[in-house]
Residue frames as qw, qx, qy, qz and C-alpha x, y, z in Angstrom:
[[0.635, -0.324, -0.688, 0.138, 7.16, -13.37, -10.84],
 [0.162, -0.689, 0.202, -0.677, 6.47, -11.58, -7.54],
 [0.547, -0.076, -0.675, 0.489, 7.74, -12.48, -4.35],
 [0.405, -0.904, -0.083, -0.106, 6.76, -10.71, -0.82],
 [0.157, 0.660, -0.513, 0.527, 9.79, -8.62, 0.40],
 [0.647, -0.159, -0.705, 0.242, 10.74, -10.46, 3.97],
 [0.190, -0.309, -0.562, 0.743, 10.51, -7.80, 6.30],
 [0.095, 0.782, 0.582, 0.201, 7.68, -5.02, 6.64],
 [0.071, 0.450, -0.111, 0.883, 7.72, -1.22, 6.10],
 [0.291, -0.605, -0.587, 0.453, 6.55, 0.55, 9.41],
 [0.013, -0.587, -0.409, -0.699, 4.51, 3.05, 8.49],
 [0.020, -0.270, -0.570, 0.776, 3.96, 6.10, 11.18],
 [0.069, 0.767, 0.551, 0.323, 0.35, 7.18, 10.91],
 [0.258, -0.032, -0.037, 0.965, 0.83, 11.18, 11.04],
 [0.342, -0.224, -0.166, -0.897, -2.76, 11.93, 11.05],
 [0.536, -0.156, 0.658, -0.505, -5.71, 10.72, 14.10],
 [0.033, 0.177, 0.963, 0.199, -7.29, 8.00, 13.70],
 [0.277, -0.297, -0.413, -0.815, -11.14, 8.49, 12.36],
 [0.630, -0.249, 0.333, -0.656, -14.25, 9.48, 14.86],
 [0.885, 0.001, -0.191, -0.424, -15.48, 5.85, 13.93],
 [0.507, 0.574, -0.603, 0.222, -12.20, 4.30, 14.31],
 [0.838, -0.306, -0.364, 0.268, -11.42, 1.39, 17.33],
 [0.637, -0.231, -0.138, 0.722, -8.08, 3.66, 18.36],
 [0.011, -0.712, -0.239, -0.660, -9.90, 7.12, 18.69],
 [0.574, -0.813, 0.077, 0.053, -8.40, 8.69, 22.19],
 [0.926, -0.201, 0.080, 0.310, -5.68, 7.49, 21.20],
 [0.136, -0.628, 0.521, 0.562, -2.05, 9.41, 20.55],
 [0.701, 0.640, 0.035, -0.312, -2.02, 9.20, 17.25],
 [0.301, 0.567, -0.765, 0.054, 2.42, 8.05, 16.79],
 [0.417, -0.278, 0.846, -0.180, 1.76, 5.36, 19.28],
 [0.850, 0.125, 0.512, 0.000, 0.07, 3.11, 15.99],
 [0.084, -0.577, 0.658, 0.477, 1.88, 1.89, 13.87],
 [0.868, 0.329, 0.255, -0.269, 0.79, 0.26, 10.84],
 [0.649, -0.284, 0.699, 0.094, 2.13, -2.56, 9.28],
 [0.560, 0.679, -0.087, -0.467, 2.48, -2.68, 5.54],
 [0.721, -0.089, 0.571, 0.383, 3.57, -5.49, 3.54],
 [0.117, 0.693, -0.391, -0.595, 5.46, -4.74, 0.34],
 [0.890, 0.290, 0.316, 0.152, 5.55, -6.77, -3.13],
 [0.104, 0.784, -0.321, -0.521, 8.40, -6.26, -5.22],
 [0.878, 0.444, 0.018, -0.179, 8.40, -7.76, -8.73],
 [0.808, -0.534, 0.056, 0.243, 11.58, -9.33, -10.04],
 [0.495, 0.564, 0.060, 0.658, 13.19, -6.34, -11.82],
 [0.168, -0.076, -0.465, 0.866, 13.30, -4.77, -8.15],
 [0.200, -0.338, -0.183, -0.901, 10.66, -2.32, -9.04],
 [0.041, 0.177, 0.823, -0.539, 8.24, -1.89, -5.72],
 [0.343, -0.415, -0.645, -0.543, 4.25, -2.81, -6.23],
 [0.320, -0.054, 0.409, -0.853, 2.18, -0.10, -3.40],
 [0.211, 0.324, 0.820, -0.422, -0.69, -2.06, -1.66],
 [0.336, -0.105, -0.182, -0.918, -4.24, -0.52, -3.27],
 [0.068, 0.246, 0.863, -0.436, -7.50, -1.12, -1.54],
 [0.253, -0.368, -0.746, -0.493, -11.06, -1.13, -1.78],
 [0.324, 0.015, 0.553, -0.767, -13.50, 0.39, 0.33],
 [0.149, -0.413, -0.719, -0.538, -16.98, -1.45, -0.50],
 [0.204, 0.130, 0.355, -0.903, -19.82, 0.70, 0.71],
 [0.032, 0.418, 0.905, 0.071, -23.30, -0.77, 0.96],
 [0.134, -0.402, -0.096, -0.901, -26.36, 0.76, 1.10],
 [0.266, -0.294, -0.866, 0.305, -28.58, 0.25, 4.22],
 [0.278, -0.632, -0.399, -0.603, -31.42, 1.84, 6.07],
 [0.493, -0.853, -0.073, -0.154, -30.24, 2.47, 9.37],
 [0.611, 0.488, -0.514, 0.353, -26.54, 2.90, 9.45],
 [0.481, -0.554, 0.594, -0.330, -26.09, 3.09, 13.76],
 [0.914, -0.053, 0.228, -0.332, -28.48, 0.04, 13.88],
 [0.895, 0.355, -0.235, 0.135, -26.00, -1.95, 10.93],
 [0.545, 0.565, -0.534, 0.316, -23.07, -0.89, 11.81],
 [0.447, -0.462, 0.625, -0.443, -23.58, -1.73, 15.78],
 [0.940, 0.141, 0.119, -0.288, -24.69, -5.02, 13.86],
 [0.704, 0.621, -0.293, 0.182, -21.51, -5.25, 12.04],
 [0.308, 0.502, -0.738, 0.329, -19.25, -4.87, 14.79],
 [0.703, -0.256, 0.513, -0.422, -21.21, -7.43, 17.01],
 [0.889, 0.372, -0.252, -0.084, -20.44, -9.81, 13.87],
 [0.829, 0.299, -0.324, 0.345, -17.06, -9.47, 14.07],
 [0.629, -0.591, -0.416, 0.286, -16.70, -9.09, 17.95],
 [0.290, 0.280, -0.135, 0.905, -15.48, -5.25, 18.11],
 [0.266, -0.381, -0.682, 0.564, -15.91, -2.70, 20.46],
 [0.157, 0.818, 0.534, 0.146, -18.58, -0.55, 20.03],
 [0.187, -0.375, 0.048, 0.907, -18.04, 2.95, 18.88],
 [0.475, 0.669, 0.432, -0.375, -20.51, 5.19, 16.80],
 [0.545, 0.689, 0.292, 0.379, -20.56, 6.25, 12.81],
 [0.278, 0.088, 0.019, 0.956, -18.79, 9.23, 11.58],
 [0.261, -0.014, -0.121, -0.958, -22.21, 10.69, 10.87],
 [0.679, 0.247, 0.404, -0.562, -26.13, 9.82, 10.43],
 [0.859, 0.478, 0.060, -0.174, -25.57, 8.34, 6.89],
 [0.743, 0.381, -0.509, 0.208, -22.08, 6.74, 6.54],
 [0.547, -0.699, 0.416, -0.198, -20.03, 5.01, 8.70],
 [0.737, 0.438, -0.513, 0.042, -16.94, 2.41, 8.17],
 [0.849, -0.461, 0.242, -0.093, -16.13, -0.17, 9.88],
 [0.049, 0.894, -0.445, 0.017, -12.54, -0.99, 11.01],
 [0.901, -0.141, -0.379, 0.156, -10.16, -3.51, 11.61],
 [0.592, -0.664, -0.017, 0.457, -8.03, -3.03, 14.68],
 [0.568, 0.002, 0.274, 0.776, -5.15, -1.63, 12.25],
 [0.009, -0.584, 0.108, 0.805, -7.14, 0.98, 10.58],
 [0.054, 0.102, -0.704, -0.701, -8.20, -0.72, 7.17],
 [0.598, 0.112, -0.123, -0.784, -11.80, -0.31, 5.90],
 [0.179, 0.109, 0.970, 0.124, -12.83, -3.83, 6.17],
 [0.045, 0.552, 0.631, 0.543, -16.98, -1.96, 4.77],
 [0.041, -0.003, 0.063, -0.997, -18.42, 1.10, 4.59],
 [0.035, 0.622, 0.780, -0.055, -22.67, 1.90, 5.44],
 [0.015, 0.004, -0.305, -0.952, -24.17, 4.19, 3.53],
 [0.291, 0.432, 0.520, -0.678, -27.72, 5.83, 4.53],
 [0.331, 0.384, 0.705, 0.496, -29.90, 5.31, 1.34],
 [0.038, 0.878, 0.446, 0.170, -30.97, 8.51, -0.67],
 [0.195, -0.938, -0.050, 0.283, -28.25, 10.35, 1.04],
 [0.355, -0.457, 0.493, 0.650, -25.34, 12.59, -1.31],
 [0.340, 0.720, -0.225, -0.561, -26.57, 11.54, -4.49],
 [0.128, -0.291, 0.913, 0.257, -24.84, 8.65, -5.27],
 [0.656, 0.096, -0.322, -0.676, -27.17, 6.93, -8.01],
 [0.693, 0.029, -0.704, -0.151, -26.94, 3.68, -6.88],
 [0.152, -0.155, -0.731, 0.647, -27.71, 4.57, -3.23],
 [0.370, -0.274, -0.137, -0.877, -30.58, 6.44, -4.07],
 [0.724, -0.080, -0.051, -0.684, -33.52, 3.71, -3.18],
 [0.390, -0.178, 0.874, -0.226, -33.55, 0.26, -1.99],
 [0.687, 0.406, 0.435, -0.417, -36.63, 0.03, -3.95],
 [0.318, 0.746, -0.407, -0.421, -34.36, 0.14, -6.98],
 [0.497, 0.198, -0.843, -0.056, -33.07, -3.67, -7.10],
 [0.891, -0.341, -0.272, 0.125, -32.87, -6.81, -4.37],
 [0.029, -0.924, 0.377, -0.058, -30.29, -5.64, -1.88],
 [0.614, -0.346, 0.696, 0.139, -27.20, -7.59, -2.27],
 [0.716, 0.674, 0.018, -0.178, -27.99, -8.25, -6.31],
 [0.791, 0.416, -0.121, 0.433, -24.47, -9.43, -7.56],
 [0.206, -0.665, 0.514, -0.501, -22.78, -8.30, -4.17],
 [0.820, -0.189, -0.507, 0.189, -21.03, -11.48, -2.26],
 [0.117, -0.761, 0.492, -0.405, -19.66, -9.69, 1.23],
 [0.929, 0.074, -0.337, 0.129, -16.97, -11.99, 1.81],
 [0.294, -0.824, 0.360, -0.325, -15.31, -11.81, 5.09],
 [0.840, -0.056, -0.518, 0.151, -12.32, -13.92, 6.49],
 [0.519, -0.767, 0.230, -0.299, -11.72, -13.94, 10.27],
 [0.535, 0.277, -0.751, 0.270, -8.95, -15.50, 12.52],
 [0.173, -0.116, 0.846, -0.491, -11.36, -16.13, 15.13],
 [0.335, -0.240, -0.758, -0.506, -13.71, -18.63, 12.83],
 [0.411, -0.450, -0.770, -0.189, -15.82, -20.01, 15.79],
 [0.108, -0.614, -0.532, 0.573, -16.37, -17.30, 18.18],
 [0.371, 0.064, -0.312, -0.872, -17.64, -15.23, 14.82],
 [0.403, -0.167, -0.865, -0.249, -19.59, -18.43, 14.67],
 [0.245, -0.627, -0.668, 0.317, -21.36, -17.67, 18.06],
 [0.074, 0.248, 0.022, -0.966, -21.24, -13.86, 17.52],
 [0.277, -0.049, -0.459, -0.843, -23.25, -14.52, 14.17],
 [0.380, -0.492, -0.776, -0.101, -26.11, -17.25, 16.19],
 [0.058, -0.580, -0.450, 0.676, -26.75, -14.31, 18.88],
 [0.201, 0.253, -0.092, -0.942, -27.64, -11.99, 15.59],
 [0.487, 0.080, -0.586, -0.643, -29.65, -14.05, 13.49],
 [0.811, -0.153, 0.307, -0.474, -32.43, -16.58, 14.00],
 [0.872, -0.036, 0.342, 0.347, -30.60, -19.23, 11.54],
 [0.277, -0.525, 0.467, 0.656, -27.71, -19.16, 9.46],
 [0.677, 0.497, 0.102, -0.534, -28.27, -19.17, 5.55],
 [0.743, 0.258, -0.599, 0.147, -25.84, -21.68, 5.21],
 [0.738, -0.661, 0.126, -0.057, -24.33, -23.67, 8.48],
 [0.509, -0.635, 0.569, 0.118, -20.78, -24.29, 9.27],
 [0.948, 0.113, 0.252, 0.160, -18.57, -26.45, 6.32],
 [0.373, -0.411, 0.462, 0.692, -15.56, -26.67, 4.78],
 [0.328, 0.777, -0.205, -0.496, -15.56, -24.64, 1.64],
 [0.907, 0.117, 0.333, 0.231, -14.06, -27.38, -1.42],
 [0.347, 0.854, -0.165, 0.350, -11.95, -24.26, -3.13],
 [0.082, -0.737, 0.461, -0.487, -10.47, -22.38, -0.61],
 [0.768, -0.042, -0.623, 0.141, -10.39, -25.97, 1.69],
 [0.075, -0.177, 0.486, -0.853, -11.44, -23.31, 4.73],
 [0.067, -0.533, -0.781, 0.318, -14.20, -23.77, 7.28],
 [0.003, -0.074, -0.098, -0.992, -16.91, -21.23, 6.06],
 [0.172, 0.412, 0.895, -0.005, -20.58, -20.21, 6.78],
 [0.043, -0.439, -0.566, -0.697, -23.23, -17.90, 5.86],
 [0.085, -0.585, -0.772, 0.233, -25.92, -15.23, 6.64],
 [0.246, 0.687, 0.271, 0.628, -27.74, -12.24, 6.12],
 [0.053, -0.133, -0.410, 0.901, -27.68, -8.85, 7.78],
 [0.041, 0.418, 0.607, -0.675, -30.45, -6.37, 8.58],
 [0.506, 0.579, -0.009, -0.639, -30.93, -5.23, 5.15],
 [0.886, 0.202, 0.365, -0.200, -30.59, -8.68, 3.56],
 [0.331, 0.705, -0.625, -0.046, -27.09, -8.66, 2.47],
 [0.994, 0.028, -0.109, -0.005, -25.47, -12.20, 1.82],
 [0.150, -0.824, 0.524, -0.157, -22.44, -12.67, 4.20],
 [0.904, 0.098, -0.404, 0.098, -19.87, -15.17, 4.09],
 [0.311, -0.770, 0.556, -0.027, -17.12, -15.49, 7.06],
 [0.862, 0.340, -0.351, 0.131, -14.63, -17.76, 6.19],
 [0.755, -0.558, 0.179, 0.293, -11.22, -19.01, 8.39],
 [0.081, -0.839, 0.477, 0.248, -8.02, -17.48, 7.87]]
């Protein structure tokens, strides 16, 4: 059985924060990140592990100024011309845009290769549901689902696509 430990580790970040990164200027000791621990119940401690997912698009600026107008951040630029990861205030990879065709990566090569978004749900949950909810009607002309309560997860969730026809959910916290 696994339980969450009651307090969090404070974790000093010891290296800047990335060019793309919300808290770039910034001293680099003054953030602290917040790590929650699991420990199982033979003591033994279970380390976080994440996921970067990394899309492929055709103009990473263009998406990723799209991306953080989604999810109401302040504008700052890619690392580079062909990738660029978007942040959450902490520092965690919430998705990554990749420039098709560029590195090598076979399954970035070509849009022309599938439907983009083919068995890819980008599921996002936010803890400010309805001003994403007006962020996402200033990007799009309609949603591709409107506003309801989800019968699973028994959250308020809606739909839509980005610029290179990825299917986005945002869901409440």
């Amino acid at each position: 059985m696994w339980r969450e430990k009651s307090s969090a580790e404070k974790v000093l970040r010891t290296n800047p924060p990335a060019a793309d990164s919300p808290a770039r200027g910034q001293p680099a000791k003054s953030f602290i990140l917040l790590r929650s621990k699991q420990i199982c119940d033979d003591q033994r401690e279970i380390r976080m592990k994440r996921t970067w997912t990394i899309i492929g698009v055709s103009n990473v600026a263009a998406s990723f100024r799209w991306y953080q107008g989604l999810f109401g951040q302040p504008a700052t630029v890619p690392s580079h011309d062909g990738f660029g990861r978007i942040l959450d205030s902490d520092g965690t990879v919430l998705l990554c845009l990749h420039a098709w065709g560029v590195h090598e990566h076979p399954s970035l090569m070509s849009p022309d290769s599938g439907i983009p978004g083919n068995g890819l749900l980008l599921f996002f949950r936010v803890d400010d549901f309805e001003a994403a909810l007006q962020r996402a009607r200033r990007l799009v002309n309609r949603l591709e689902q409107e506003p309801h309560l989800n019968p699973n997860t028994k959250k308020k969730e809606f739909s839509l696509r980005d610029p290179d026809g990825y299917y986005i959910s945002i869901s409440a916290l």
